[in-house]
FIBARO-904927 format. One record per residue: z, y, x of N, C-alpha, C, O in turn; residue in three letters. Coordinates in steps of 0.05 Angstrom, whole numbers, plus 5000, padded with zeros to 4 digits. Layout:
BEGIN
ZYXZYXZYXZYXAla ...
end
This chain:
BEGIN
491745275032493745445046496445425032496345425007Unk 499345395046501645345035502245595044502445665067Unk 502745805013503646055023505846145019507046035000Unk 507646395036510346395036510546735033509546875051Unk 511346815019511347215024514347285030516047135021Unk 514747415041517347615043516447875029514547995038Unk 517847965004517348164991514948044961512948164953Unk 515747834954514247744935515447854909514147804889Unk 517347974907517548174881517348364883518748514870Unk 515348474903514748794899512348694880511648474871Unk 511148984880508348974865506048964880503949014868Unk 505948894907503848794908503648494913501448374913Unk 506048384918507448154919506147974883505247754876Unk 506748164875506448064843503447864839502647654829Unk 502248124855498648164854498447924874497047734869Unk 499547934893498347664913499147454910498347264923Unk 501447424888502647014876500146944860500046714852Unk 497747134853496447004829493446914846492046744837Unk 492947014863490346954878489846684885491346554900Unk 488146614877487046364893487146344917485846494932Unk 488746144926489746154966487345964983487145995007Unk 485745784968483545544974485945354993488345394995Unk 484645185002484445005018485545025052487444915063Unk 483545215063483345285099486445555091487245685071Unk 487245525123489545725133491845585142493145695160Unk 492645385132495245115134496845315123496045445103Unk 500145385139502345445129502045815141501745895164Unk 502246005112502046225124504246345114505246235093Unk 505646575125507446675114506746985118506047085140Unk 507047125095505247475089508847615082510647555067Unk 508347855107511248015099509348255093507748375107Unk 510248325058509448475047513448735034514048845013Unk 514648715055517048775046517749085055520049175053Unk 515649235066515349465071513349735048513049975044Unk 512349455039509249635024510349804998508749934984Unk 513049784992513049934967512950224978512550394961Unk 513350305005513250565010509550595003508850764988Unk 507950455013505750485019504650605001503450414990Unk 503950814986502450914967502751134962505251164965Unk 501651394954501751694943502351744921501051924911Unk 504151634907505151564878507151634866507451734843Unk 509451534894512251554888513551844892515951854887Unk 512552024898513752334906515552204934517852294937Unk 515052074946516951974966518551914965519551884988Unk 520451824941522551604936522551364954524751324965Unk 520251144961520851014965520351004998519450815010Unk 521051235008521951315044523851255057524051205081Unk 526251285024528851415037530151165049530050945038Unk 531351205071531750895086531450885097532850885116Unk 528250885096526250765107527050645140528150425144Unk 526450755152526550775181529550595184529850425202Unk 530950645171533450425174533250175163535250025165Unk 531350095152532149805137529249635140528849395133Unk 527149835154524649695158524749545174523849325167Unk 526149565205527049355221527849105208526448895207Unk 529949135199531548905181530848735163531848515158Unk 528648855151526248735131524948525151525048285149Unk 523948655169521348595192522248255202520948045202Unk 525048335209526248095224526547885213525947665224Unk 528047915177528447745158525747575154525547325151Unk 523747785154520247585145520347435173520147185171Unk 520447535198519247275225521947025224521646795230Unk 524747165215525246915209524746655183525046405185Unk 524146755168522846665139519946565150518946385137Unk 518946625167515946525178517146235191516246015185Unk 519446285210520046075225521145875207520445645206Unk 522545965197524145745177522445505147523345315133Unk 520045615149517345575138515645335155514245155147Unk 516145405173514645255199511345375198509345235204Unk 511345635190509045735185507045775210508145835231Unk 504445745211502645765233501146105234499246155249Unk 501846245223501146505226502246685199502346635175Unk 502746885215504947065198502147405202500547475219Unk 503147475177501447665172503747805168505947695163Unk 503348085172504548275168503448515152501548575166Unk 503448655136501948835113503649095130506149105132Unk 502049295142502749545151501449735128500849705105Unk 501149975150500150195136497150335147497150375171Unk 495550375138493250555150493750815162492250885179Unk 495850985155495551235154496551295183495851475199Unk 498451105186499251155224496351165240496451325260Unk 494351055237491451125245491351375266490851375290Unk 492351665240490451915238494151965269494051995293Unk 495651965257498051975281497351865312497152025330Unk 497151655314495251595332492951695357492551685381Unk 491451805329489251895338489752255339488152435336Unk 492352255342493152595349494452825333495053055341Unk 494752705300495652835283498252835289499152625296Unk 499953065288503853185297504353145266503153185245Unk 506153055272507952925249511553075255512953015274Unk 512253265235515053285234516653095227515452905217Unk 519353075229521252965215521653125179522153355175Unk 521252915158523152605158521052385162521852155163Unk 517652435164516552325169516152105187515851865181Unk 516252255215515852235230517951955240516651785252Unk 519651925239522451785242520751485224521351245230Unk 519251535207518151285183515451125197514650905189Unk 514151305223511951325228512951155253511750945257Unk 514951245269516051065291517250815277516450625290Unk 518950725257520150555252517550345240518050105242Unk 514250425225512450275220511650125247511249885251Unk 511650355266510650205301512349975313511649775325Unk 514250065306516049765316517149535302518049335313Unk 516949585280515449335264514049225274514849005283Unk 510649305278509149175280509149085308508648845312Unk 509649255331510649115353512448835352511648615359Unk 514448905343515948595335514648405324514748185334Unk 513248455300511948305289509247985312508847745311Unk 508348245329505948135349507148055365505847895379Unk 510448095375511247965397513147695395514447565411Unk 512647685372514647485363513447225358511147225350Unk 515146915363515146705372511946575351510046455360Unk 512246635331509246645298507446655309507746845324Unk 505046535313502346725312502346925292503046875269Unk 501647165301501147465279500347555284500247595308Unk 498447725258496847955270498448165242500348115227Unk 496348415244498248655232495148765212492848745221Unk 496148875183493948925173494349125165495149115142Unk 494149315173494349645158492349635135490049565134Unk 494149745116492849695083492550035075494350185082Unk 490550135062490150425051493350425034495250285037Unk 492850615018494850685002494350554977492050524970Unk 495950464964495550234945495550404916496650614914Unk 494350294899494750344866492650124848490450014851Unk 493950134835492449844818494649774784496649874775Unk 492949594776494549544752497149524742497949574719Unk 498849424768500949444767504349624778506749574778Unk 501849894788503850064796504850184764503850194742Unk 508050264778510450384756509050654758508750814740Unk 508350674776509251064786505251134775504251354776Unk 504050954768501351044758501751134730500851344719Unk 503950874717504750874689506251094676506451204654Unk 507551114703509051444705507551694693507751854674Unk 505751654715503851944711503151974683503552184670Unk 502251794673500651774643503051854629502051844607Unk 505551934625506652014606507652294626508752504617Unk 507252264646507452584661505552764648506052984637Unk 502852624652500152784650501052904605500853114593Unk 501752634598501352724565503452884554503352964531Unk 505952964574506953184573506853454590508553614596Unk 504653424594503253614614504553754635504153984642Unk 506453584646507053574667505653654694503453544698Unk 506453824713504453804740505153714768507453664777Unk 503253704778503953444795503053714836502253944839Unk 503753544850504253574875501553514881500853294873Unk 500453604889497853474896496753584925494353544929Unk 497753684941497453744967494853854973493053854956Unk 494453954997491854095009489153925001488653695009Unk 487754054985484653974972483053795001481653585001Unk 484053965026481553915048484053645063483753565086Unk 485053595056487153315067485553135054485553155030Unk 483952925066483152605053484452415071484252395095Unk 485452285055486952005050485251735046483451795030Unk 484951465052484051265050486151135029488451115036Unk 485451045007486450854986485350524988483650415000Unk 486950454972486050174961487350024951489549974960Unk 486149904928486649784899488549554911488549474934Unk 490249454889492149274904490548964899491548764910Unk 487948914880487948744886485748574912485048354920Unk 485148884914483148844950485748844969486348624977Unk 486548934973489448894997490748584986491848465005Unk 490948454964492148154968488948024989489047865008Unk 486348144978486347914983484348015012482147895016Unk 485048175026485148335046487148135061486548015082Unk 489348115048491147975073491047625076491947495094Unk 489647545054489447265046487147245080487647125101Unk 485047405075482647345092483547395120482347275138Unk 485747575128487147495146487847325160487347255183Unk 489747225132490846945138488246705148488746475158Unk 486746765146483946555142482946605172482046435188Unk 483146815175481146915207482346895231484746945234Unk 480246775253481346745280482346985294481847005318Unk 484647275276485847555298487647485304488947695305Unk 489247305310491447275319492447495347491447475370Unk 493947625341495247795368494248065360495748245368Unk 491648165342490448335334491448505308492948435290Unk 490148765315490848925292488049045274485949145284Unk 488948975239485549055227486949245203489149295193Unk 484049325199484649485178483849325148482649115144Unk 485149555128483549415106484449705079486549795071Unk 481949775074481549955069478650095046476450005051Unk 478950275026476050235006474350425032472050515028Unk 475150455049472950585062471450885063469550935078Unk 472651065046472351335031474751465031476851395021Unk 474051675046476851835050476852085030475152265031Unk 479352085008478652334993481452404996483252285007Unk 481252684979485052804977485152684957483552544944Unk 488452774955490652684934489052754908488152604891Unk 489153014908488853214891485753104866485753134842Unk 483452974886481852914874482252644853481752624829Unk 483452464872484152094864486552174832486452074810Unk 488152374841490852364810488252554793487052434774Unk 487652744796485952864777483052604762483652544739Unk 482052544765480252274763481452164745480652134722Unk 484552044757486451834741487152054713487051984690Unk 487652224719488352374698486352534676487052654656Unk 483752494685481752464659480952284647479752304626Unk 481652024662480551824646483451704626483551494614Unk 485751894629487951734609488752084599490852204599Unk 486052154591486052354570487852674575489352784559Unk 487052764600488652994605486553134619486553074643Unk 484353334612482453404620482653554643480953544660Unk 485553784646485353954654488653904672490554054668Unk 488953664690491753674698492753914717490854004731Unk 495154044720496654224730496654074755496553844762Unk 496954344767497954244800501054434806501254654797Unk 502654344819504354434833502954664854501454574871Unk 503255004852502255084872503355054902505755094905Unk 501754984926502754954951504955064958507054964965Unk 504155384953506955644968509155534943510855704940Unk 509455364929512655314918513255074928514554884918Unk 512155094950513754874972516954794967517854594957Unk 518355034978521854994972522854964950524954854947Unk 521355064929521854994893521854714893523854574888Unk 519054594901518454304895520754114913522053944901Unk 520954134933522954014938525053994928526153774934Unk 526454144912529353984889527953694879529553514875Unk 525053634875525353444857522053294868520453144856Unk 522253384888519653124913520453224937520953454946Unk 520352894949522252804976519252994991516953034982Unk 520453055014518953265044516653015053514453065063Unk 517452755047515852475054512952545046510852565059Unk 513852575012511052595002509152765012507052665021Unk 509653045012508853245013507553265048505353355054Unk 509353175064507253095089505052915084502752955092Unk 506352635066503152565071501052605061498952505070Unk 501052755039498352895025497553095043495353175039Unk 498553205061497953445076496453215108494753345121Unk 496753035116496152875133493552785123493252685101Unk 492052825138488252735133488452545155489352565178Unk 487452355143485752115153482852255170481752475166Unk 482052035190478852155205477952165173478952185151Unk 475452135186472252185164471551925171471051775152Unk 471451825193470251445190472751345189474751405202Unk 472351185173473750895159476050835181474650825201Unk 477850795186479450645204477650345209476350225192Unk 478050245242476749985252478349865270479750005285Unk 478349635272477049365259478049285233480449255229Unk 475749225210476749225187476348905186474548785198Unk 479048735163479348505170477148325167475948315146Unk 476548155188474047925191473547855160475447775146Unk 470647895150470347745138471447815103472147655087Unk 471248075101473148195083471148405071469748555085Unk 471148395046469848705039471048765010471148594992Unk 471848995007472849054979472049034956469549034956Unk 472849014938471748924914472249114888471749064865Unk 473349364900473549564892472649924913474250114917Unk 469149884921469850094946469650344933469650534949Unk 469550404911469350694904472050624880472550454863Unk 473550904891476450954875474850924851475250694842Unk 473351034838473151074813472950884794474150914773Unk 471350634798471150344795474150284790475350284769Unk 475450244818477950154823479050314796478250204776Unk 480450524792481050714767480750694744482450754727Unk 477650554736477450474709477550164703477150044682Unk 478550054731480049744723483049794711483949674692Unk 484349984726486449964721487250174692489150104678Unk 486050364686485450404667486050344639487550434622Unk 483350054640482449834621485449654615486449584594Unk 486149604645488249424641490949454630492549284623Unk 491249834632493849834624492649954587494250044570Unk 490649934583489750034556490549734537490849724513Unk 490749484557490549224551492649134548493148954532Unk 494249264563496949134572499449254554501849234559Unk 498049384533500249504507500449304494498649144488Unk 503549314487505149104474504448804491503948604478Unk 504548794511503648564537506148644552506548474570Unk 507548774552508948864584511348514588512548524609Unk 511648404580513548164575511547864578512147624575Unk 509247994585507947694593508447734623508447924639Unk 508847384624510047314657507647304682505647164678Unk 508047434704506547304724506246984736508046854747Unk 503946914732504146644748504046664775503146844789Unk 505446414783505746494814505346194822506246034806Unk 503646054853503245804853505745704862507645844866Unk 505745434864508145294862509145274892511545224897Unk 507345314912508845334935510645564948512145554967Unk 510045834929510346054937513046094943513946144921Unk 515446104964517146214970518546504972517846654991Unk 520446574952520646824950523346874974524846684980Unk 523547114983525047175006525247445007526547545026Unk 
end
């Protein structure tokens, strides 16, 4: 496979230059240039925009597909438009982020590329900032936002979503939309608490709910909807051909990443490899 990303310096961009691409797929091109919103991490920082510059992203990757001479363009969405979909009301500033993901991916499927669209859980893995964050949040006992206990969310490790979109790239969905996802829907509240006993904070603080208007001086309204937005109870479907995670219980996933940032002291300055065909854009 001769692979091409749009958004190859984000972080999950990082995670998908190092994967083994094999042989089968020919020329693919993966727009991963939306996903840094994708995750429960950032207090909603990375929203703000949003809806204005996702288009513009969207367009830049199908022309970077074309200019590639690529035979199928993948697109990395979001899971959580799912539960919207399927009837959950969404206010504004959300809501505005939730229409601007839809027409992306509309563009994306209607455009000249073969493409299909892969809604990815919410990402965390070895190489999120905002994980690395918490750990000196949590050791100054900091407390965190953690939204309604009975809200579950679908996650997944970033390095099941590279290669979530690789098997994409590999499978006959062209025109189709899949999921990709650990399959287990929990809250916020449970997945940061978990993370936050195993990097030594037994007892993490929560932001109480009713200081809603407090918390907002210093977490975007983004966040805080989507911890309050529940995912169904079954899995989002069709999940991508041929794909199964390799991380399906958060907790696993958690003590990889864990391990790795326990590893990755005095490491932060070693380089990612990336293969030699990879085009950054």
């Amino acid at each position: 496979m001769n692979l091409s990303i749009t958004g190859a310096r984000l972080e999950l961009g990082r995670v998908l230059a190092r994967q083994p691409t094999g042989r089968r797929g020919g020329r693919v091109h993966i727009n991963l240039s939306l996903q840094q919103a994708n995750t429960l991490l950032h207090d909603g920082q990375a929203w703000q925009e949003f809806p204005r510059a996702a288009l513009g992203s969207t367009h830049r990757a199908i022309r970077a597909a074309r200019a590639a001479d690529a035979t199928r363009l993948v697109h990395a969405s979001f899971a959580f438009v799912h539960a919207v979909e399927g009837g959950a009301r969404l206010d504004e500033p959300l809501r505005s982020c939730v229409e601007a993901i839809l027409e992306c991916e509309a563009l994306v499927l209607s455009c000249v590329v073969p493409a299909c669209v892969v809604r990815l859980g919410y990402l965390y893995g070895p190489v999120s900032a905002d994980l690395s964050a918490y750990v000196k949040a949590f050791q100054l006992g900091r407390p965190y936002w953690s939204g309604p206990a009975q809200a579950r969310q679908y996650h997944l490790h970033q390095f099941d979503a590279a290669s979530a979109l690789l098997a994409a790239a590999r499978a006959p969905n062209v025109d189709k939309t899949c999921y990709a996802t650990d399959g287990h829907a929990i809250a916020f509240e449970e997945f940061m608490d978990a993370f936050a006993h195993r990097v030594g904070r037994s007892s993490p603080l929560h932001l109480p709910l009713l200081s809603h208007r407090l918390a907002r001086l210093f977490i975007c309204e983004e966040h805080m909807q989507q911890t309050a937005l529940a995912m169904p109870h079954r899995a989002p479907a069709p999940r991508v051909p041929g794909w199964e995670p390799r991380f399906p219980d958060y907790r696993t996933g958690l003590d990889q990443v864990v391990e790795n940032l326990h590893g990755a002291v005095g490491k932060t300055n070693t380089p990612l490899d990336s293969p030699t065909e990879l085009c950054r854009t």
